[in-house]
Backbone bond lengths (Angstrom), bond angles and torsions (degrees), N, CA, C in turn:
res aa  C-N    CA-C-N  psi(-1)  N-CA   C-N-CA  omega(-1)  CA-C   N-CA-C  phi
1 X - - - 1.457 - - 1.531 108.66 -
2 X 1.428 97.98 145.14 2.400 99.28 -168.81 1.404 63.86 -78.85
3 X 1.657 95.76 176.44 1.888 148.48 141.81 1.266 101.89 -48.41
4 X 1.378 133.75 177.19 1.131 148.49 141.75 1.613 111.66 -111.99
5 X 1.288 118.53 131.39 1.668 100.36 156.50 1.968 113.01 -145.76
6 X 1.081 89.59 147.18 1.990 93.33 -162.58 1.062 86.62 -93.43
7 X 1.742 95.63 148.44 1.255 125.92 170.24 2.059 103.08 -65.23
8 X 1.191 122.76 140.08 1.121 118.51 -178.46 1.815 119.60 -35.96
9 X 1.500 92.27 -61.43 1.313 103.04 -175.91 2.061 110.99 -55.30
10 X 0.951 123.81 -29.33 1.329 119.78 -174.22 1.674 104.68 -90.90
11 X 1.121 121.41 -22.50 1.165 128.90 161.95 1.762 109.05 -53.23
12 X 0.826 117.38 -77.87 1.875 122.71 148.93 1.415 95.35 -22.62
13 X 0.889 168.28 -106.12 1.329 163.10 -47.65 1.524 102.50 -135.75
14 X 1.427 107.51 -51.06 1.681 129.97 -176.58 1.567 83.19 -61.46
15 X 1.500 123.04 -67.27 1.164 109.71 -158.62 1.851 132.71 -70.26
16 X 1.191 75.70 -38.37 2.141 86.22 159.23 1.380 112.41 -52.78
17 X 1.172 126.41 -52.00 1.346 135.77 -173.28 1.372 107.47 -70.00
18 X 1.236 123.36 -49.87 1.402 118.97 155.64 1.746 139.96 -51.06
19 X 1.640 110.20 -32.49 1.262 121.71 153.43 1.283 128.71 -65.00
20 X 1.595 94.73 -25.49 1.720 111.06 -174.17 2.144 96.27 -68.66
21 X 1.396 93.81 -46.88 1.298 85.79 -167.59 1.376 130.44 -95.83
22 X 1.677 121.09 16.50 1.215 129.04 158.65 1.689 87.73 -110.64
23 X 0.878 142.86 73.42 1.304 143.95 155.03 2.034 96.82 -129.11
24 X 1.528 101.55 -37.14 1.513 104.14 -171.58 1.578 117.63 -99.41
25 X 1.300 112.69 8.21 2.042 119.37 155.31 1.440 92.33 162.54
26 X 1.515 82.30 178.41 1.593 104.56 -152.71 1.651 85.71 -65.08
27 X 1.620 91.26 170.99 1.766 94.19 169.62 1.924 134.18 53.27
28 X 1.290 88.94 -4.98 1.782 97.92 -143.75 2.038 82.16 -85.94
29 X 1.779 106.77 -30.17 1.520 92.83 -175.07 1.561 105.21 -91.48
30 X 0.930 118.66 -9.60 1.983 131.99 163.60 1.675 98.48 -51.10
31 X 1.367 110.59 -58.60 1.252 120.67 -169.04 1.765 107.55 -45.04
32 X 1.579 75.70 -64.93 1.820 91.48 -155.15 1.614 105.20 -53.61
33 X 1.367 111.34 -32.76 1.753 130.24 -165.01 1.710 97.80 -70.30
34 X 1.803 117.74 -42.94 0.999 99.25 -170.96 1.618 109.36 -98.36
35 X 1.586 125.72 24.03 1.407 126.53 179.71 1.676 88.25 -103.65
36 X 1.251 133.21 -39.03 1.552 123.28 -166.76 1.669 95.38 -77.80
37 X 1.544 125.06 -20.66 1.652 111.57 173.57 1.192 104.47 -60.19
38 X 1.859 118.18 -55.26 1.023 125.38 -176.58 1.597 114.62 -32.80
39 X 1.154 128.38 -92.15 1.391 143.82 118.32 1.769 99.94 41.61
40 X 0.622 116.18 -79.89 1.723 134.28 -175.73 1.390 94.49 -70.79
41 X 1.423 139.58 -75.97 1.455 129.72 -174.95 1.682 111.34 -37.64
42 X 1.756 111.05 -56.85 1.223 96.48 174.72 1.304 130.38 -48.63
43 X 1.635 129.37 -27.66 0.988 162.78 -137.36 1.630 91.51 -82.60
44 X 1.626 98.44 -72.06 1.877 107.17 177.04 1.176 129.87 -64.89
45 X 1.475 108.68 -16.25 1.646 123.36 173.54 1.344 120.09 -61.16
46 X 1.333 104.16 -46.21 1.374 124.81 -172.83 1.461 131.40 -140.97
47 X 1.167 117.30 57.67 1.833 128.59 -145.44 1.675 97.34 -50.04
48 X 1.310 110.85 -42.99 1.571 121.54 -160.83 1.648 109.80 -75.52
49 X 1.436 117.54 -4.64 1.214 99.27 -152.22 1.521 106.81 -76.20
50 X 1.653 109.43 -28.77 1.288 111.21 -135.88 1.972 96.46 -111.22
51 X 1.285 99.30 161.24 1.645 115.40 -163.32 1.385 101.82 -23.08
52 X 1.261 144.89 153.20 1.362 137.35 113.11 1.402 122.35 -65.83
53 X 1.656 92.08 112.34 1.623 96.80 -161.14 1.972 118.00 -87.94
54 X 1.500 96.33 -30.73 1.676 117.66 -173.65 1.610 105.88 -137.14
55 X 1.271 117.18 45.97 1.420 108.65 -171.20 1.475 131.21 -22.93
56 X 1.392 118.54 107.74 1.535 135.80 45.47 1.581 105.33 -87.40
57 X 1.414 111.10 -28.76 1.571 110.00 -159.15 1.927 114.15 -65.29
58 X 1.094 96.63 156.26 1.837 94.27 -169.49 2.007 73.06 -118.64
59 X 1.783 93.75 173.88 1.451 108.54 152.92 1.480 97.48 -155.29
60 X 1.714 105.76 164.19 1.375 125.14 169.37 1.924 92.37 -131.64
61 X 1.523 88.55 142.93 1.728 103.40 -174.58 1.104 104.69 -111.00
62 X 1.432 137.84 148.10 1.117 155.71 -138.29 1.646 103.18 -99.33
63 X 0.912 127.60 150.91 2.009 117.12 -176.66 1.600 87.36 -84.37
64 X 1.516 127.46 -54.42 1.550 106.23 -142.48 1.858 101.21 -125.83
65 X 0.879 102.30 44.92 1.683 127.99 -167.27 1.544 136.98 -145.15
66 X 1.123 150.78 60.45 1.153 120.76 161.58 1.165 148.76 43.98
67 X 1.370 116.29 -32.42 1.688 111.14 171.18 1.256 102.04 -157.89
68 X 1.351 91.56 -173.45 1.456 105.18 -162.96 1.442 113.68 -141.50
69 X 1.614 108.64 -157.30 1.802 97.52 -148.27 2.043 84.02 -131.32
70 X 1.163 120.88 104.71 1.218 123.45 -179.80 1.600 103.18 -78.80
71 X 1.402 117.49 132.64 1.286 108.86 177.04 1.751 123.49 -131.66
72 X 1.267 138.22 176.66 1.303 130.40 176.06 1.911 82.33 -132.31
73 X 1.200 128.66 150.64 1.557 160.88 172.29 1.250 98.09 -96.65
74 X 1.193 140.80 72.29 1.466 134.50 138.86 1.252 139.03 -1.54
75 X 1.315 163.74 -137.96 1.196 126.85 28.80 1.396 155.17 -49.42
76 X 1.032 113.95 -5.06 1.367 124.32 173.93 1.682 114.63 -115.84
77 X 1.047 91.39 -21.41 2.171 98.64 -177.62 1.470 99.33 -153.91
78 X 1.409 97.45 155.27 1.459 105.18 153.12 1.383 125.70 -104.90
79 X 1.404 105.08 151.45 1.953 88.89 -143.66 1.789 84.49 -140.82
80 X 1.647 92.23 109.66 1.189 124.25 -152.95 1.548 89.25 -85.44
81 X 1.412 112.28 124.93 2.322 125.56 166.51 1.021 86.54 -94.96
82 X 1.093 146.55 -86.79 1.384 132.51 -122.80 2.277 108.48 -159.40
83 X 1.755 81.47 145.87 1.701 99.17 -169.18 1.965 81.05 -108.03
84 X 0.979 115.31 98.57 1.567 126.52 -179.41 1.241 129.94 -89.30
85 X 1.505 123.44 120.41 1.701 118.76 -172.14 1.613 95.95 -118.16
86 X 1.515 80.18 114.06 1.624 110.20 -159.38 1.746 120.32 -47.68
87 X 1.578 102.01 -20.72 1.555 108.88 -173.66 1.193 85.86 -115.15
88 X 1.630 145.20 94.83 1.041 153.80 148.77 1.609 104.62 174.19
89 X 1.754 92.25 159.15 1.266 105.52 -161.00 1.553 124.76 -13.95
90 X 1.409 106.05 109.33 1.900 101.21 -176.57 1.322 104.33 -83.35
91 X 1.694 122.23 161.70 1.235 139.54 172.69 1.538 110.10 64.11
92 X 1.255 113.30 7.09 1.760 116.84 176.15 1.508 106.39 -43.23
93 X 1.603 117.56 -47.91 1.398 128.96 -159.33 1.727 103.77 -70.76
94 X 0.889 116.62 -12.45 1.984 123.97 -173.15 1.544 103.76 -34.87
95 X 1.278 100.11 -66.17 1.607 112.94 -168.00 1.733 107.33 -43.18
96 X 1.140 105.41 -39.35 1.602 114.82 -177.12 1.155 118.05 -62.27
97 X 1.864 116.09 1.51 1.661 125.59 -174.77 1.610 93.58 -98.68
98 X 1.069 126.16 12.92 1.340 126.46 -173.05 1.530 109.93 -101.40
């Protein structure tokens, strides 16, 4: 199984979104934190499985959440752009393929 490692900026992103959502009930940012691990484990298990969403970039979407986990397949890591909330600005993360 690769590593994972986030691009800075989505690293920020996971975590706002995560503050965002234990700010709004108990448990609710526990939740969200441990569905985007989820999310990411599947992610290293099986890099290929999931859509190619922005070619090169793939994504896997979250079951009980809003966004999702944009990814690039390495060879050596998977090298995580963007933690994505699906009804807001699309394709923001592009620049980060650079």
């Amino acid at each position: 199984m690769k590593s994972h490692v986030f691009h800075p900026e989505a690293d920020a992103e996971y975590a706002e979104a995560a503050l965002y959502y234990a700010e709004r009930g108990e448990n609710l940012g526990g939740r969200f934190y441990d569905e985007i691990e989820r999310v990411i484990a599947e992610i290293k298990t099986a890099p290929d499985r999931f859509r190619a969403y922005d070619p090169p970039a793939r994504r896997n979407l979250a079951r009980d959440f809003p966004y999702a986990v944009v990814y690039l397949d390495e060879p050596d890591r998977i090298w995580i752009l963007a933690v994505v909330h699906l009804r807001r600005e699309p394709g923001y993360w592009r620049k980060r393929l650079a």
